[in-house]
Backbone as a printed PyTorch tensor [residue, N CA C, xyz], in Angstrom:
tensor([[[191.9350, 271.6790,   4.4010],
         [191.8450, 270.3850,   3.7620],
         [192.7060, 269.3870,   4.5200]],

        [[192.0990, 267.6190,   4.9510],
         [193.3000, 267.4460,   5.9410],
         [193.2430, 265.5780,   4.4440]],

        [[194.3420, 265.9350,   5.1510],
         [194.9160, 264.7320,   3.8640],
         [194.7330, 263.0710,   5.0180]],

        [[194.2120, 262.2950,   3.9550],
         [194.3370, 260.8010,   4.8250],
         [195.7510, 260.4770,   5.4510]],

        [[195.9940, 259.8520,   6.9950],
         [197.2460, 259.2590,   7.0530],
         [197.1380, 257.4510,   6.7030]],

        [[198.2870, 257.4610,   5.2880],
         [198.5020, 256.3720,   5.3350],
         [199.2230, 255.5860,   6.1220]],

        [[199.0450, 254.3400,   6.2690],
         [199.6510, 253.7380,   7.0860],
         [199.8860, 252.2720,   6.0680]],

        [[201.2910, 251.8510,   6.6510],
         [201.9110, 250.7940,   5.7080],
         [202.7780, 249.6190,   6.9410]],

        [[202.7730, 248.6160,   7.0280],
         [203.0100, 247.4170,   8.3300],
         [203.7520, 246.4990,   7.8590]],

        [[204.9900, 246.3160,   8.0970],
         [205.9570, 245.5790,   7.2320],
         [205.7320, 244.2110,   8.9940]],

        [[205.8740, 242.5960,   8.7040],
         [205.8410, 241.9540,  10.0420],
         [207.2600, 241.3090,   9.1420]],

        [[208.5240, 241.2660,  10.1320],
         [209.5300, 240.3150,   9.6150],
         [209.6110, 239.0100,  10.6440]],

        [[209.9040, 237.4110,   9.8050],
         [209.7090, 236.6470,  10.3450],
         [210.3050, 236.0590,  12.3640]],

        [[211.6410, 237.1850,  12.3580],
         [211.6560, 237.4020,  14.0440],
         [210.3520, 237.8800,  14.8280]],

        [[209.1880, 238.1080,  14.4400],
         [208.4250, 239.2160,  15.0690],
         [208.5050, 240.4640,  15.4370]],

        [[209.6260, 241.5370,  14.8380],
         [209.7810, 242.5260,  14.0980],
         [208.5950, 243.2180,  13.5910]],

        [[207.8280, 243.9610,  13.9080],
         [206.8450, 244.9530,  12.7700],
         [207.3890, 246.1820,  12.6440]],

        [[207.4570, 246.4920,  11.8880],
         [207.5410, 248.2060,  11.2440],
         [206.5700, 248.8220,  10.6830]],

        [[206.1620, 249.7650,  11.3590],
         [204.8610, 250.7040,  11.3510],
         [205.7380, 251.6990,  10.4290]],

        [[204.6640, 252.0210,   9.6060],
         [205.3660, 253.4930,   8.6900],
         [203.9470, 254.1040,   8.5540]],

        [[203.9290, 255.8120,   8.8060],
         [202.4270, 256.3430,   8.4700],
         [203.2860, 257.7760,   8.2690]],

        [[202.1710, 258.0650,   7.0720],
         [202.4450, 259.6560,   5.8980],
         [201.7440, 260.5170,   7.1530]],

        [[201.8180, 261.6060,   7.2580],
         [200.6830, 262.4370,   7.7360],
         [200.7290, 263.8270,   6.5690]],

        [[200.1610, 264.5530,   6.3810],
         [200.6320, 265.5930,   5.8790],
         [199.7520, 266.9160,   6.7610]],

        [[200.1720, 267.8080,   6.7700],
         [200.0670, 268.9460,   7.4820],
         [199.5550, 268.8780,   8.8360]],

        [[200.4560, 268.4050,   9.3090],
         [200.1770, 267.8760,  10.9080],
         [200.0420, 269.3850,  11.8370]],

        [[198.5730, 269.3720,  12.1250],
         [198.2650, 270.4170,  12.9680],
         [198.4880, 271.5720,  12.2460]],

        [[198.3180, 271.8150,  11.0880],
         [198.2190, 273.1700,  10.4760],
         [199.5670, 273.5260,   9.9470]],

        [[200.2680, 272.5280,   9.9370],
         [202.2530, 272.8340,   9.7320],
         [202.0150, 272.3530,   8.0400]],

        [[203.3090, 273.0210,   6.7210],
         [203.2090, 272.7580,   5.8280],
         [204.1490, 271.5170,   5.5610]],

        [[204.6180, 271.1130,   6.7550],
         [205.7850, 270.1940,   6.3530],
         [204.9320, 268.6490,   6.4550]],

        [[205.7930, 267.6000,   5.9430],
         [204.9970, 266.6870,   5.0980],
         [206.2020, 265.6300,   6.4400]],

        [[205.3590, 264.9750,   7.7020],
         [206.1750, 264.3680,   8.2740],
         [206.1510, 262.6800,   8.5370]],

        [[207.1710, 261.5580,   8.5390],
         [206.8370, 260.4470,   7.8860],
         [207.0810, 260.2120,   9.9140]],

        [[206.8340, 259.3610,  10.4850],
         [206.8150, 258.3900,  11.7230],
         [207.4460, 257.2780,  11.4940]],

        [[208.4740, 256.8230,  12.1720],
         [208.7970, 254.9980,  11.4560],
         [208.8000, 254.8580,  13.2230]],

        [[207.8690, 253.3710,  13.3130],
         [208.0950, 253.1930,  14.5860],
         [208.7320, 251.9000,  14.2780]],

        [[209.3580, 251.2240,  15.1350],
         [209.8190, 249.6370,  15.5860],
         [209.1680, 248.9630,  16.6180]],

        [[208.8510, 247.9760,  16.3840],
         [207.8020, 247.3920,  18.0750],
         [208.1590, 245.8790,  17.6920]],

        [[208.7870, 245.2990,  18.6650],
         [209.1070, 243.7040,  19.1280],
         [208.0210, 243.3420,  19.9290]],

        [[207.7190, 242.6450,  19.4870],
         [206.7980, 241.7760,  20.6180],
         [207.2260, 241.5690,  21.9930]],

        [[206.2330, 242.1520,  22.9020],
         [206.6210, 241.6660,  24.2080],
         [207.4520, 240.2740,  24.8610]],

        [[205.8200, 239.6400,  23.9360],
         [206.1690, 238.1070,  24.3940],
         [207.6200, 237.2810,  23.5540]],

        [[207.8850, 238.3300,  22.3430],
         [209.4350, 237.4630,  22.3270],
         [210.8480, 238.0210,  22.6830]],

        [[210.3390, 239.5220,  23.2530],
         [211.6380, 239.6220,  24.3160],
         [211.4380, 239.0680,  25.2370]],

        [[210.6280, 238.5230,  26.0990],
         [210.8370, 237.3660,  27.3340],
         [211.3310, 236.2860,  26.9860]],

        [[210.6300, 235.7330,  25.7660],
         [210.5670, 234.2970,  25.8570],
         [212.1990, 234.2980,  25.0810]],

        [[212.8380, 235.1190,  24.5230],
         [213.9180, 235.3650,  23.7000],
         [215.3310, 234.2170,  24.8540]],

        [[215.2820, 234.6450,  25.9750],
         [216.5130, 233.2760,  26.3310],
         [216.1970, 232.3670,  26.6970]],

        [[215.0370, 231.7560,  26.6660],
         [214.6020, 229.9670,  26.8990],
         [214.3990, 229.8460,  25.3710]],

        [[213.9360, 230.9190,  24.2240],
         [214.4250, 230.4940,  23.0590],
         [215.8640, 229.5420,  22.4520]],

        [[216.2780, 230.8640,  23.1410],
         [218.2350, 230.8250,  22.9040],
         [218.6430, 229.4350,  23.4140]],

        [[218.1250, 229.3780,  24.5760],
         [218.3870, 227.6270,  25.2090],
         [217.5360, 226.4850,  24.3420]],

        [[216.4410, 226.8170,  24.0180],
         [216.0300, 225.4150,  23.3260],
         [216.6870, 225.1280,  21.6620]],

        [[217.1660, 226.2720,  21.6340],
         [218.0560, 226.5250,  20.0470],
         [219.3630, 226.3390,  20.5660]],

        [[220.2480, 226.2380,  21.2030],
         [221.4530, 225.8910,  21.5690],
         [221.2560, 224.0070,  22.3940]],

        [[220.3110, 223.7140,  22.6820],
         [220.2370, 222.6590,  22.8570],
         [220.3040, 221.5300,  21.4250]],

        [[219.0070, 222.0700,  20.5200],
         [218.8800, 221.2520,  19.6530],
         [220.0050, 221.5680,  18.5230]],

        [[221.0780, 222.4070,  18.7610],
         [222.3500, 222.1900,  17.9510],
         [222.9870, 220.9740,  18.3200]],

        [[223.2530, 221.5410,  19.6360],
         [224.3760, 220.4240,  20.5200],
         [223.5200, 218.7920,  19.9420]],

        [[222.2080, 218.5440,  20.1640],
         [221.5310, 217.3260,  19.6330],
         [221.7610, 217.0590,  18.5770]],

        [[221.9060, 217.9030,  17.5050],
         [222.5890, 217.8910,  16.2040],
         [223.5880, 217.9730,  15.5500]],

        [[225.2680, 218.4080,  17.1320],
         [226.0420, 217.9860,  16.6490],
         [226.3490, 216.2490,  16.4810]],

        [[225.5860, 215.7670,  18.2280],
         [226.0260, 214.5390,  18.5000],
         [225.1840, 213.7240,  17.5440]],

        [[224.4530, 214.0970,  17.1380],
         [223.6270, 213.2290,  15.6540],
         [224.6330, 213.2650,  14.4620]],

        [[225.5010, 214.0980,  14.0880],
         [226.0770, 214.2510,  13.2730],
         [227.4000, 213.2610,  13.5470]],

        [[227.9020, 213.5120,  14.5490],
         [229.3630, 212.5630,  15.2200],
         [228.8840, 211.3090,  15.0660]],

        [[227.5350, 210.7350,  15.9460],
         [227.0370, 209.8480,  16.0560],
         [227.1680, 208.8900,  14.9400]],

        [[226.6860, 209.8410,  14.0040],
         [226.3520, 208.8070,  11.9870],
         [228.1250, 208.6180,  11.8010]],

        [[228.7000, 209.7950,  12.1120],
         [230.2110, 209.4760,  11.7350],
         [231.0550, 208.5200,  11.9790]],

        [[230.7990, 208.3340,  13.4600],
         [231.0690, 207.1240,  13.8090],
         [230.7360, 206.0760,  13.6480]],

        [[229.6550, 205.7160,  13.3740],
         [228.7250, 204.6750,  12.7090],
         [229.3500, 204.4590,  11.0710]],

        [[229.7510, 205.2850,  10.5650],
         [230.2930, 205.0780,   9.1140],
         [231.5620, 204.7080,   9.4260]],

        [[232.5640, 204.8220,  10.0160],
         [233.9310, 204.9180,  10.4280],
         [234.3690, 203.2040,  10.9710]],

        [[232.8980, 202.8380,  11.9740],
         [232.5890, 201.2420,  12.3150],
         [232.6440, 200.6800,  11.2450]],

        [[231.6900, 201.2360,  10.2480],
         [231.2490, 199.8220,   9.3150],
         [232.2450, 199.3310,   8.0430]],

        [[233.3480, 201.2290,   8.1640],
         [234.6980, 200.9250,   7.4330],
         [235.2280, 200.1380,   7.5730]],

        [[235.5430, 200.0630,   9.1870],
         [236.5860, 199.3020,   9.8290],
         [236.1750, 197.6000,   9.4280]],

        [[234.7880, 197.5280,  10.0030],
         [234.1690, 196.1130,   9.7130],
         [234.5920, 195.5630,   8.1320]],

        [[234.3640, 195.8710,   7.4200],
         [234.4350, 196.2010,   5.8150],
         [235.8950, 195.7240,   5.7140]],

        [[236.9350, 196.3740,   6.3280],
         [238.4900, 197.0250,   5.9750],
         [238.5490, 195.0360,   6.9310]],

        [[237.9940, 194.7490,   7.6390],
         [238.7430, 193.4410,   8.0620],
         [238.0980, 191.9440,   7.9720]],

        [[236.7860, 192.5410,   6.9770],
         [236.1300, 191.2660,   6.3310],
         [237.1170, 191.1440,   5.4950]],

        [[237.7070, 192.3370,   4.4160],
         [238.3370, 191.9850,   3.1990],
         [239.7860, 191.9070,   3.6730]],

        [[240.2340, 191.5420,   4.9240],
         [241.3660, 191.2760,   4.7960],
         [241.6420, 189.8750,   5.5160]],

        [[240.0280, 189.4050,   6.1500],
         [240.0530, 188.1000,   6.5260],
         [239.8520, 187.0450,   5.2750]],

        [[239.0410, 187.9210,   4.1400],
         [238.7490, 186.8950,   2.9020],
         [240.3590, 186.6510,   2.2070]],

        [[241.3550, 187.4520,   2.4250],
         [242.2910, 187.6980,   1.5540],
         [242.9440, 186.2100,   2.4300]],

        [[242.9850, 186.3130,   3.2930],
         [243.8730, 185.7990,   4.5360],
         [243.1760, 184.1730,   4.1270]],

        [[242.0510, 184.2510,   3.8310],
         [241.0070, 182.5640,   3.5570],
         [241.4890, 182.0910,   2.2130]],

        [[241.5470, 183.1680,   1.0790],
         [242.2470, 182.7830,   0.1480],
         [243.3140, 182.2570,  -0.0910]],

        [[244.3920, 182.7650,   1.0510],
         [245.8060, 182.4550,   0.8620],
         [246.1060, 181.1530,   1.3930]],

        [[245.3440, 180.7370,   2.4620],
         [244.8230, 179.4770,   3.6390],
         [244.6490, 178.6610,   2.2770]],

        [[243.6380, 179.0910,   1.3150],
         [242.9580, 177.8470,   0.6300],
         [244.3050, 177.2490,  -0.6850]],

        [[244.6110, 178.5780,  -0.8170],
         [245.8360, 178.2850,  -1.9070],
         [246.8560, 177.0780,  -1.2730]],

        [[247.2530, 177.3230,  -0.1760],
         [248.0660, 176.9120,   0.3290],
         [247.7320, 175.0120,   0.7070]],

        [[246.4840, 175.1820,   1.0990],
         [245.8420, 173.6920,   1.1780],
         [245.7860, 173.0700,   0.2180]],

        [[245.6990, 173.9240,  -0.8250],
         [245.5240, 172.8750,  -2.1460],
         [246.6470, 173.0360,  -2.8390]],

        [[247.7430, 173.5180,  -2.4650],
         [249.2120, 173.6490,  -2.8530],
         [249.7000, 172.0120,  -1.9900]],

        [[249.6930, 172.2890,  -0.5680],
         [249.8170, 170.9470,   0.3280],
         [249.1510, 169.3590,  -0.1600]],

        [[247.8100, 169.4310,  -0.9260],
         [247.2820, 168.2810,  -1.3350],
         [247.5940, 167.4890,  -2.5450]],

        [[248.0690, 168.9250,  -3.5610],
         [248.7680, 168.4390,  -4.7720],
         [249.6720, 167.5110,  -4.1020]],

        [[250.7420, 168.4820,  -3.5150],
         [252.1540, 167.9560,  -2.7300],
         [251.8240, 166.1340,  -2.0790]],

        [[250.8720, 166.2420,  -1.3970],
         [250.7500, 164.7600,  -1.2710],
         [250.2230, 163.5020,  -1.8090]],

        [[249.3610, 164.2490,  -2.7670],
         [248.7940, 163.2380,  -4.0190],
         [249.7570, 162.8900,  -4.9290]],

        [[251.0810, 163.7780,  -5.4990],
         [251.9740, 163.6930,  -5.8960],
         [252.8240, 162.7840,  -5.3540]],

        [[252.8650, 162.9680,  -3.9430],
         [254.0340, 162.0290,  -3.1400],
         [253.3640, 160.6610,  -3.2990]],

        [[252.0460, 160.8390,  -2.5090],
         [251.2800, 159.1280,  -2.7770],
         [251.5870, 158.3600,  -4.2490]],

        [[251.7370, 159.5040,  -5.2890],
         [251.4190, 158.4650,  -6.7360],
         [252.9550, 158.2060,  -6.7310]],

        [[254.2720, 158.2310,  -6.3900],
         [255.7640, 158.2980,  -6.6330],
         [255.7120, 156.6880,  -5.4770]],

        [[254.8540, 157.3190,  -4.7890],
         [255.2390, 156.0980,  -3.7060],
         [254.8700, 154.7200,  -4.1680]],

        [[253.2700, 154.8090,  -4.8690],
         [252.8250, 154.0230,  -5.4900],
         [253.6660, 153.2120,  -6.8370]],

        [[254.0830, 154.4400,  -7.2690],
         [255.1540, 154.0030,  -8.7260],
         [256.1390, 153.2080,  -8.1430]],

        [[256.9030, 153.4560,  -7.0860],
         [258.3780, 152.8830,  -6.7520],
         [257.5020, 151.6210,  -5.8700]],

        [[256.9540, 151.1290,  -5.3530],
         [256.2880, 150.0130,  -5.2510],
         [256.7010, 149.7860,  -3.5780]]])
């Protein structure tokens, strides 16, 4: 009596397959023997270090994208950090002008009074 060999094919997303097949009484033997094979794809052990390079490239592209925005946020702080310290600086200008105008509208009306 010869028993079916099953066979079962696992593919993992590296391109990895794992073959698994039952046999049972292989060649007249009572023992029950399992096969596990491993098989990589040819084509991605070659292509595996111009992989490695186009994946170590588009990090490095993605660190300087990352620095890039950082710096760009760090600018627009700075910009930010010396609008509000030029408005502070316009405020104090304006106080001061209209501190000075009192001061001479005051003087004009004394001058006016004493004749």
């Amino acid at each position: 009596m010869s028993l079916a060999s099953p066979r079962r094919t696992w593919s993992r997303p590296d391109g990895c397959r794992i073959l698994v097949s039952c046999s049972g009484r292989a060649h007249g033997s009572d023992s029950l023997s399992i096969n596990r094979t491993f098989t990589l794809s040819l084509l991605n052990v070659l292509t595996m270090p111009l992989a490695t390079r186009i994946e170590s490239r588009r990090f490095e592209q993605t660190k300087l994208l990352a620095a890039d925005a950082m710096l760009k946020v760090a600018a627009d702080a700075r910009r930010a950090y010396v609008n509000v310290v030029a408005a502070q600086q316009s405020a104090a200008y304006a106080e001061q002008v209209k501190d000075s105008a009192g001061a001479g509208a005051e003087l004009a009306l004394r001058d006016a009074a004493g004749g």
